[in-house]
TIVO-2410 file (N, C-alpha, C; in nm, 3 decimals):
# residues 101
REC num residu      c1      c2      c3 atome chaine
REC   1      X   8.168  14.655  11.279     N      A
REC   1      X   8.283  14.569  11.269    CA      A
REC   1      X   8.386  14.631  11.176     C      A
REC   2      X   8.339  14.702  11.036     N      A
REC   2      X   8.451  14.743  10.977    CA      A
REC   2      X   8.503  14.848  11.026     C      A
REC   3      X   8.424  14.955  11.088     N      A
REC   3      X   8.506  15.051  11.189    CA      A
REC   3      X   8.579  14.989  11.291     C      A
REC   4      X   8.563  14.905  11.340     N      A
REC   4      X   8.662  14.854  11.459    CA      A
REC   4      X   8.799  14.809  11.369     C      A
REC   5      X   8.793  14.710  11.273     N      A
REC   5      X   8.901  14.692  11.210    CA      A
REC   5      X   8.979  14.769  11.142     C      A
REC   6      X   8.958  14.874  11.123     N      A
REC   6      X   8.980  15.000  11.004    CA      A
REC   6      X   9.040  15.078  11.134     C      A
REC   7      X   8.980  15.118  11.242     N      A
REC   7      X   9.049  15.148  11.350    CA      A
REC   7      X   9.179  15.093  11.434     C      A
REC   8      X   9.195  14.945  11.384     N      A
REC   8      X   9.297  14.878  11.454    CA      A
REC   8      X   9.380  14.847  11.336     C      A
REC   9      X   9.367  14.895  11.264     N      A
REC   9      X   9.414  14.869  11.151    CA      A
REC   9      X   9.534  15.007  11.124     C      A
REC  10      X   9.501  15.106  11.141     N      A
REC  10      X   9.530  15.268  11.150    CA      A
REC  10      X   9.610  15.231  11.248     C      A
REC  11      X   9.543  15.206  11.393     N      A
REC  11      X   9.661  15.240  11.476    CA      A
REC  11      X   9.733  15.118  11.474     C      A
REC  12      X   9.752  15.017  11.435     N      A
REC  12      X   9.888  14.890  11.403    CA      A
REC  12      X   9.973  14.942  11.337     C      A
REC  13      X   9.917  15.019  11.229     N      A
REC  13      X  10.011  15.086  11.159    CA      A
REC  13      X  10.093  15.198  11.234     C      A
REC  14      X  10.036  15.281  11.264     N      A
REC  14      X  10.088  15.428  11.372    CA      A
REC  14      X  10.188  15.359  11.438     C      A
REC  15      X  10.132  15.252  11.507     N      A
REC  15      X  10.252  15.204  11.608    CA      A
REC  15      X  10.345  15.131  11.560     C      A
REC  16      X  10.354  15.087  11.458     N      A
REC  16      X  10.440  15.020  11.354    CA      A
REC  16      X  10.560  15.112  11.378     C      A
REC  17      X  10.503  15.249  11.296     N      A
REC  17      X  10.588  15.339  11.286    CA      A
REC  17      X  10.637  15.377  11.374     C      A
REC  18      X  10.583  15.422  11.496     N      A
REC  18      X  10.634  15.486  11.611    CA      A
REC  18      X  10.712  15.386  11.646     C      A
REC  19      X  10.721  15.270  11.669     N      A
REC  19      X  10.846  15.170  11.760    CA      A
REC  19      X  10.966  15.132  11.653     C      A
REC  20      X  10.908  15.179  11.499     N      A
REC  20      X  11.062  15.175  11.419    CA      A
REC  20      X  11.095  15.307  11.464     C      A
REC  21      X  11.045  15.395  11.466     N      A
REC  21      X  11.148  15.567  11.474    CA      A
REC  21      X  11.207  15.538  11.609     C      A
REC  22      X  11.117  15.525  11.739     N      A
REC  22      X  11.173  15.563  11.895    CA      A
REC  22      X  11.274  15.448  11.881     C      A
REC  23      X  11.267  15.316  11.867     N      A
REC  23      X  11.378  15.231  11.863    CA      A
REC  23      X  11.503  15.227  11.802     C      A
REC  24      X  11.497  15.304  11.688     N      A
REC  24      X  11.651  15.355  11.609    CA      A
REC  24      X  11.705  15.464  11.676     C      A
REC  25      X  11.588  15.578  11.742     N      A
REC  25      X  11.665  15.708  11.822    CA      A
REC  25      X  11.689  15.652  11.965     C      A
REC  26      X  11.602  15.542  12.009     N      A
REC  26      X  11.632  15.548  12.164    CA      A
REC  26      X  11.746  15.439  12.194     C      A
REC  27      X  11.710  15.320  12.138     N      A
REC  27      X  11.748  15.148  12.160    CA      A
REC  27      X  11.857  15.150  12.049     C      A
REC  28      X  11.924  15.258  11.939     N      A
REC  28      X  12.010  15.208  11.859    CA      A
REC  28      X  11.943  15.100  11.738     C      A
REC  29      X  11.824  15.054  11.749     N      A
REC  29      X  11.799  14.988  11.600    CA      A
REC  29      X  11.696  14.908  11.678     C      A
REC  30      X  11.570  14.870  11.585     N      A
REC  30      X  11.401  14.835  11.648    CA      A
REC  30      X  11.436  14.708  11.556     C      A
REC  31      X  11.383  14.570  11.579     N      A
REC  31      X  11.385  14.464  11.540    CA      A
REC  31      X  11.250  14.458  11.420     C      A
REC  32      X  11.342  14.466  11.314     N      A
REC  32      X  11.305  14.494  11.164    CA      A
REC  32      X  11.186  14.353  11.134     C      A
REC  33      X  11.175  14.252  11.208     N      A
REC  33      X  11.070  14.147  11.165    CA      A
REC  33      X  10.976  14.169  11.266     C      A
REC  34      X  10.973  14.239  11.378     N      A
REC  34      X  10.856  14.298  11.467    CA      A
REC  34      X  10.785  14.380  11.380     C      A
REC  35      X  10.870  14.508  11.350     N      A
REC  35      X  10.817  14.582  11.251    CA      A
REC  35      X  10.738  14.570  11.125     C      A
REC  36      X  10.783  14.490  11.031     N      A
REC  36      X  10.755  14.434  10.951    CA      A
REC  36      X  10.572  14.330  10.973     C      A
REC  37      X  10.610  14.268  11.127     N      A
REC  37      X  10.524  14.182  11.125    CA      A
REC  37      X  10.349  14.294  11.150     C      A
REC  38      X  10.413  14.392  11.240     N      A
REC  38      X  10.326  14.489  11.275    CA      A
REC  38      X  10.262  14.557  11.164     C      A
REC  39      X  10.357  14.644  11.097     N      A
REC  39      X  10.269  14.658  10.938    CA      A
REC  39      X  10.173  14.579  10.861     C      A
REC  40      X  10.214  14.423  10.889     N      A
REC  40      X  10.165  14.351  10.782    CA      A
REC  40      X   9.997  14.378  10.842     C      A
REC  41      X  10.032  14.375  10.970     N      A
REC  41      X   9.884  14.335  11.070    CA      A
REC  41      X   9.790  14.411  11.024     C      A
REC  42      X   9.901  14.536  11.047     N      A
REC  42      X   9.785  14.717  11.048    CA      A
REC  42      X   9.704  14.680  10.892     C      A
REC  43      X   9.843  14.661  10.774     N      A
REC  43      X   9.777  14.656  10.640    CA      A
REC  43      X   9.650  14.526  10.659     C      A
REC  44      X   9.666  14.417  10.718     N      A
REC  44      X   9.566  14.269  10.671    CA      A
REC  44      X   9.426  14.367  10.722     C      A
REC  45      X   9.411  14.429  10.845     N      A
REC  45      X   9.299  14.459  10.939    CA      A
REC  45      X   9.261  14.568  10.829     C      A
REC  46      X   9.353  14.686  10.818     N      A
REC  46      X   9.251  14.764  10.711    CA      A
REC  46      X   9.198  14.740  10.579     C      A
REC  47      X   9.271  14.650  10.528     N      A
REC  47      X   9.174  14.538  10.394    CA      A
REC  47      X   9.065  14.501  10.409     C      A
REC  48      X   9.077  14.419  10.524     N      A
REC  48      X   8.950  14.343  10.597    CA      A
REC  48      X   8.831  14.447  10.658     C      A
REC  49      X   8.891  14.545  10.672     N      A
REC  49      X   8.794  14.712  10.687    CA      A
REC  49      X   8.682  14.724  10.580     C      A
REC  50      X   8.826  14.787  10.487     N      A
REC  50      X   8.755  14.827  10.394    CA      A
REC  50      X   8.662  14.743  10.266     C      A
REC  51      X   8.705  14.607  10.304     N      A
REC  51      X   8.622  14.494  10.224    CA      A
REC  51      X   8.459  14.430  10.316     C      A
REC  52      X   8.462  14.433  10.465     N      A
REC  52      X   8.373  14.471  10.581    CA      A
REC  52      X   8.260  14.581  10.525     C      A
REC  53      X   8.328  14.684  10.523     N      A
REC  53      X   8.260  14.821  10.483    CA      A
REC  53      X   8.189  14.799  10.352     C      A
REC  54      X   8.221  14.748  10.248     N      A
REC  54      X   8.180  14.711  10.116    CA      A
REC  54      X   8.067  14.634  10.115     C      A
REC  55      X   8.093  14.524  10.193     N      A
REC  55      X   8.006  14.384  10.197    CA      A
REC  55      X   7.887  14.463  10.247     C      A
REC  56      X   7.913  14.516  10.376     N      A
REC  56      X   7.760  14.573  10.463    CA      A
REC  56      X   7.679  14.637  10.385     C      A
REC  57      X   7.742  14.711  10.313     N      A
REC  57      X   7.689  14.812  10.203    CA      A
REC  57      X   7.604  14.737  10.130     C      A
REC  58      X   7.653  14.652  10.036     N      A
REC  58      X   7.601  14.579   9.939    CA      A
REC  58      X   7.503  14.537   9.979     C      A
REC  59      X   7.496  14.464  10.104     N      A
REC  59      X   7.409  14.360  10.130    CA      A
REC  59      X   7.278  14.436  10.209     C      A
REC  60      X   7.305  14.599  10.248     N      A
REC  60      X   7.199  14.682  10.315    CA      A
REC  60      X   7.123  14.688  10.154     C      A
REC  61      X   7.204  14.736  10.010     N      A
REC  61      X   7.164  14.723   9.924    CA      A
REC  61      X   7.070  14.623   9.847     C      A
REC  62      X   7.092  14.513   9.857     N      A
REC  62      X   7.018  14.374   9.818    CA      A
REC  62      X   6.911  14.365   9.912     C      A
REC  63      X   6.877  14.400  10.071     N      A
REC  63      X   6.823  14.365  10.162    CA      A
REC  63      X   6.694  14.463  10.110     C      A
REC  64      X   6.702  14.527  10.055     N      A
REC  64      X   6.563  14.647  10.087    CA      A
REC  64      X   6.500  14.684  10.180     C      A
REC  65      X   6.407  14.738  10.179     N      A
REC  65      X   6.302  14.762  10.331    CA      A
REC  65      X   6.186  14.671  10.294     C      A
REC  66      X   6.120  14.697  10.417     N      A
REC  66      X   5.940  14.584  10.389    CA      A
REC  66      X   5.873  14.692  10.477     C      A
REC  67      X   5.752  14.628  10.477     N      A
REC  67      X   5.691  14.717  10.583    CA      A
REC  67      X   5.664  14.676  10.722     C      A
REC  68      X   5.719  14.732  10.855     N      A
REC  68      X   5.710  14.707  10.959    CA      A
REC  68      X   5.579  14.591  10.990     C      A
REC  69      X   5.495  14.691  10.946     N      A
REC  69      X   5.304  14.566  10.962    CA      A
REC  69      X   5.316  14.464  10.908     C      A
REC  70      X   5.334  14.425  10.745     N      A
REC  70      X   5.322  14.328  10.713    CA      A
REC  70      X   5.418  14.285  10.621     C      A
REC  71      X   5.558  14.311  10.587     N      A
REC  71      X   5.670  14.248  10.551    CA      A
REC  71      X   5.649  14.218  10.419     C      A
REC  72      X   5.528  14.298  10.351     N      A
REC  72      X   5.597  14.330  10.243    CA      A
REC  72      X   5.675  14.403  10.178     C      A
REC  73      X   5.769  14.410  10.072     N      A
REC  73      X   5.826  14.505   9.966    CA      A
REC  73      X   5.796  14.627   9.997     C      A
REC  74      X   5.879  14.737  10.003     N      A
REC  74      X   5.794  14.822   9.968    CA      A
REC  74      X   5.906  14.954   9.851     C      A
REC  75      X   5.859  15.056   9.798     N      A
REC  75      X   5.983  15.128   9.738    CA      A
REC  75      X   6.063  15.182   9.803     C      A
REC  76      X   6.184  15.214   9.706     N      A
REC  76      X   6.255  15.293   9.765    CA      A
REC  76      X   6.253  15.461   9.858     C      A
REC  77      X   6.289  15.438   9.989     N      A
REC  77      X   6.234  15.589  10.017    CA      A
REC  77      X   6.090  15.607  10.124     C      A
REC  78      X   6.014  15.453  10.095     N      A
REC  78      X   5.883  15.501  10.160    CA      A
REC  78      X   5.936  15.402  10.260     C      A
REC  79      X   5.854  15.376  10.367     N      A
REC  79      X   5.873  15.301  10.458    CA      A
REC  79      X   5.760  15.211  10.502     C      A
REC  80      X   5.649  15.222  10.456     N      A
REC  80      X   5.476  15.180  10.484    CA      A
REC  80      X   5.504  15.082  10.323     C      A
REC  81      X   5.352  15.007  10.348     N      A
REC  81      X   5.296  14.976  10.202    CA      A
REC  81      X   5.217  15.080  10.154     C      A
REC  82      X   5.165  15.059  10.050     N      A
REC  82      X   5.059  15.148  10.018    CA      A
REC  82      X   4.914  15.132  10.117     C      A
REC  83      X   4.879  15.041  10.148     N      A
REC  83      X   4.808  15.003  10.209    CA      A
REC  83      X   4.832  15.006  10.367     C      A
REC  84      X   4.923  15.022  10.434     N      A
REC  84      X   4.925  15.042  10.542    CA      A
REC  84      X   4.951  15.185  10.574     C      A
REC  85      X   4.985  15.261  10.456     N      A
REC  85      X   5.071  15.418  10.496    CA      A
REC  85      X   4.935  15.516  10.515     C      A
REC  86      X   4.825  15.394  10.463     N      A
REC  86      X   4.686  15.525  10.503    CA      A
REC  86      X   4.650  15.476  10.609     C      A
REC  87      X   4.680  15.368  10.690     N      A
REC  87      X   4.610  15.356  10.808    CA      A
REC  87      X   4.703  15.427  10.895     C      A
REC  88      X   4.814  15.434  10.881     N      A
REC  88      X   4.933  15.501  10.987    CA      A
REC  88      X   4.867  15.633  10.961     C      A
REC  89      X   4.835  15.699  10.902     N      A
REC  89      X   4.849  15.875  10.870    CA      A
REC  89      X   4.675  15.868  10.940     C      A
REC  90      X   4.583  15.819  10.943     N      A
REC  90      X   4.485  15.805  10.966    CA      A
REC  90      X   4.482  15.812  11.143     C      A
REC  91      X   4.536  15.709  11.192     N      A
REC  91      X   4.583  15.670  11.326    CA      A
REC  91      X   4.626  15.786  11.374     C      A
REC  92      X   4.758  15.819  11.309     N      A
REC  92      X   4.804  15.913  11.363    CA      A
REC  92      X   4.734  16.090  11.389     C      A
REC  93      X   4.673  16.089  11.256     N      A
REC  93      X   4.522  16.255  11.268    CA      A
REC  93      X   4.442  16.194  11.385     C      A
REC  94      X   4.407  16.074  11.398     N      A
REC  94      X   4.278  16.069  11.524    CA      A
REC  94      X   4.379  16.092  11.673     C      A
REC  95      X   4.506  16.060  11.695     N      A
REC  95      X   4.586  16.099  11.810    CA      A
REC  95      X   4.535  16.218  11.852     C      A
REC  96      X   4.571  16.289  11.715     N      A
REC  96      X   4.658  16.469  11.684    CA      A
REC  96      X   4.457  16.519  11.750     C      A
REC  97      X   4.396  16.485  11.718     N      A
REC  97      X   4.260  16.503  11.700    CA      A
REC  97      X   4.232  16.498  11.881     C      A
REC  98      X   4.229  16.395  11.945     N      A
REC  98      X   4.230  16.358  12.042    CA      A
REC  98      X   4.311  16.389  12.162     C      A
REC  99      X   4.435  16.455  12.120     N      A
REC  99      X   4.501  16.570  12.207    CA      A
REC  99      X   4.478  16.668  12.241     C      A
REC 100      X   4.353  16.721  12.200     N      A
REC 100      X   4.343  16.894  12.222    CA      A
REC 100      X   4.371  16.971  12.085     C      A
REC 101      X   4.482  16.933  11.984     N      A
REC 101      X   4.573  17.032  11.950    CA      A
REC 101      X   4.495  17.071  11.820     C      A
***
């Protein structure tokens, strides 16, 4: 979501600009409260971006991981509990075992 807004946000602006320049060179003068209103847009959407972008962050931050099996806690970095990361590695040698390899 904040890439979409941050994206429409950029180009509200771009086009802001582009229909004040082509309208003073092509049309003799671009209607200064279109313009105006268009900027405001581009600027509200990329606020709302970059405050989007912040929030997700934070809240991936506060959220932590658990463990897939049983939803507990677990640290930063690991992805198992302690208790489940030996049955996964275990599981996984009897595969490796059981393939041939």
């Amino acid at each position: 979501m904040s890439r979409l807004l941050l994206r429409l946000g950029g180009l509200a602006l771009v086009a802001g600009v582009a229909y004040m320049v082509v309208g003073d060179a092509l049309f003799g003068g671009a209607d200064k409260r279109l313009v105006q209103t268009i900027l405001i847009a581009g600027g509200v959407a990329l606020a709302a971006g970059v405050l989007a972008r912040i929030a997700g962050r934070a809240a991936a931050g506060l959220a932590g991981r658990s463990c897939p099996r049983c939803g507990r806690r677990v640290a930063r970095g690991h992805v198992y509990c302690d208790d489940h990361l030996q049955e996964t590695i275990n599981a996984y040698r009897d595969r490796q075992r059981g393939s041939g390899r």
